[in-house]
C-alpha positions as CSV (number, residue, x, y, z in Angstrom):
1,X,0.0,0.0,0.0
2,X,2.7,2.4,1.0
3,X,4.7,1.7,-2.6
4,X,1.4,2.4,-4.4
5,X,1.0,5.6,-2.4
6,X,4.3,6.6,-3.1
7,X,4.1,5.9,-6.7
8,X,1.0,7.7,-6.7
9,X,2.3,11.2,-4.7
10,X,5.6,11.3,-7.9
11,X,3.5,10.7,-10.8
12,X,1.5,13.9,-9.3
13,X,5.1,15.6,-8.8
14,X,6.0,14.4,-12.5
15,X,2.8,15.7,-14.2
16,X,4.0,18.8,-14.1
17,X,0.8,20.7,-12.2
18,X,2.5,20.9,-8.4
19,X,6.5,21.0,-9.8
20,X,5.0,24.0,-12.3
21,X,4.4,26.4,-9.1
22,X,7.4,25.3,-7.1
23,X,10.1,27.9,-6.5
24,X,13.1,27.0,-8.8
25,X,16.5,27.0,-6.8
26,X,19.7,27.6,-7.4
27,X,22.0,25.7,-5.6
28,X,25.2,27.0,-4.5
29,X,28.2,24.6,-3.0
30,X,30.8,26.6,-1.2
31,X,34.1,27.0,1.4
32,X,35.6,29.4,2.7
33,X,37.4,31.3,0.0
34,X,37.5,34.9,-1.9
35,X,35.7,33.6,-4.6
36,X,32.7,32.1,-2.7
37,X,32.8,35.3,-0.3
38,X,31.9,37.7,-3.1
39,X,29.7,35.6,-4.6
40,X,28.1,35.4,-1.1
41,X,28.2,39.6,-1.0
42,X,26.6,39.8,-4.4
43,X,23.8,37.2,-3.1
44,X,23.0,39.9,-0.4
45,X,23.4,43.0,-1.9
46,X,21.2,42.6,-5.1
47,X,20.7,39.2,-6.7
48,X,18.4,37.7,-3.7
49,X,16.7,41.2,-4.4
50,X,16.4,41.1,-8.3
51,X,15.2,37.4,-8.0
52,X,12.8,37.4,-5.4
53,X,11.2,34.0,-7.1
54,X,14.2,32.0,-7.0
55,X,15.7,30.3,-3.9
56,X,19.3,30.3,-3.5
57,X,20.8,27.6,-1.1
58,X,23.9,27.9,-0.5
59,X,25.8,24.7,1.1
60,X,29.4,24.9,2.6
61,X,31.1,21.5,1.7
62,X,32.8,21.6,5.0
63,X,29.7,19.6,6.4
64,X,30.0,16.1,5.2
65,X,26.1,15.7,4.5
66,X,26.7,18.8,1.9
67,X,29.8,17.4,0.6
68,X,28.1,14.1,-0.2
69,X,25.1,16.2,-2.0
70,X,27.6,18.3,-3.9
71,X,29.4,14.6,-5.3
72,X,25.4,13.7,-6.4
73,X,25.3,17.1,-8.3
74,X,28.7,16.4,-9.8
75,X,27.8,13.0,-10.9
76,X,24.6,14.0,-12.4
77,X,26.3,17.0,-14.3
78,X,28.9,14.6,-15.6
79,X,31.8,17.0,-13.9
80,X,34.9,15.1,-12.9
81,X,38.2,16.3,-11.9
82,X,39.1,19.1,-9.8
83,X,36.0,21.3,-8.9
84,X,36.2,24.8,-8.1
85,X,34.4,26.8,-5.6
86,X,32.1,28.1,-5.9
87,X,30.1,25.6,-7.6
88,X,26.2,27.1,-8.9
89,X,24.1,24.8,-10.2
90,X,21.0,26.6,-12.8
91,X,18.3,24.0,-13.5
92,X,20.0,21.8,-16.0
93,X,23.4,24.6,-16.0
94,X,26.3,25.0,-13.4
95,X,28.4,27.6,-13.3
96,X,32.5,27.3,-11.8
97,X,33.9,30.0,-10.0
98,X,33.1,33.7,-9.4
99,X,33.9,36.7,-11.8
100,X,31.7,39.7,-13.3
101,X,31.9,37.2,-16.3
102,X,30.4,34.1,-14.2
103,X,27.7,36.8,-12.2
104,X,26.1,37.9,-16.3
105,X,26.3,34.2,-17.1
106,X,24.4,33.3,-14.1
107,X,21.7,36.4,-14.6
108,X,21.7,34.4,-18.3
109,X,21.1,31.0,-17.0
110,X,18.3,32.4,-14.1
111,X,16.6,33.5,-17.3
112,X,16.4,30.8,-19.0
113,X,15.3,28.5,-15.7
114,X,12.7,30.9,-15.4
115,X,11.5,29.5,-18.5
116,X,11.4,25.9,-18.1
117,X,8.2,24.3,-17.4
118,X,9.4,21.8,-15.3
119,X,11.9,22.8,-12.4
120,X,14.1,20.0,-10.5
121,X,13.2,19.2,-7.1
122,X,14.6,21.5,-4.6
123,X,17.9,20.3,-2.6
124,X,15.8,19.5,0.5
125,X,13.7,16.7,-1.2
126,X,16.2,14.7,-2.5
């Protein structure tokens, strides 16, 4: 009963209707650094503001629990190799490192997230 329940409450999640007015995230992995700090500082000071329907979650990959999430985003993204910090991950994009280059490119990507129909489940339901 609880299986049928279950498959029941995802093909409801994968139809579309309830994932269509979820708040997209962007998901953010990072450690104590520069390059996470002003990326951090530009969160606060006008990209939480000029996105007020996106949720940003940022996770520092000192705790292991976040570590072990940031491996799952990695594998799923096919990224392999040294991975810099910060690490933003856009819907189906992720972004490596922070620049004024990187902070346009993400403004690009939220864009396009916006757009999708379908948005991933957020970091706390999987």
């Amino acid at each position: 009963m609880k299986k049928l329940l279950c498959l029941i409450v995802l093909s409801v999640l994968l139809s579309g209707n309830l994932l269509a007015n979820m708040q997209k995230e962007v998901v953010i992995f990072s450690q104590p650094c520069h390059f996470c700090d002003a990326l951090k500082q530009d969160l606060k000071d006008s990209l939480i503001k000029e996105y007020p329907d996106i949720k940003f979650t940022v996770l520092d990959i000192q705790n292991n629990e976040n570590r072990r999430l940031l491996e799952q985003y990695a594998r799923r993204h096919d990224l392999r190799g040294n991975i810099g910090m910060p690490l933003i991950f856009i819907g189906k994009n992720y972004l490596m490192g922070w620049s004024e280059e990187n902070k346009a490119k993400l403004k690009d990507d939220i864009e396009i997230f916006r757009q999708e129909k379908i948005s991933r489940l957020p970091s706390s339901l999987l």
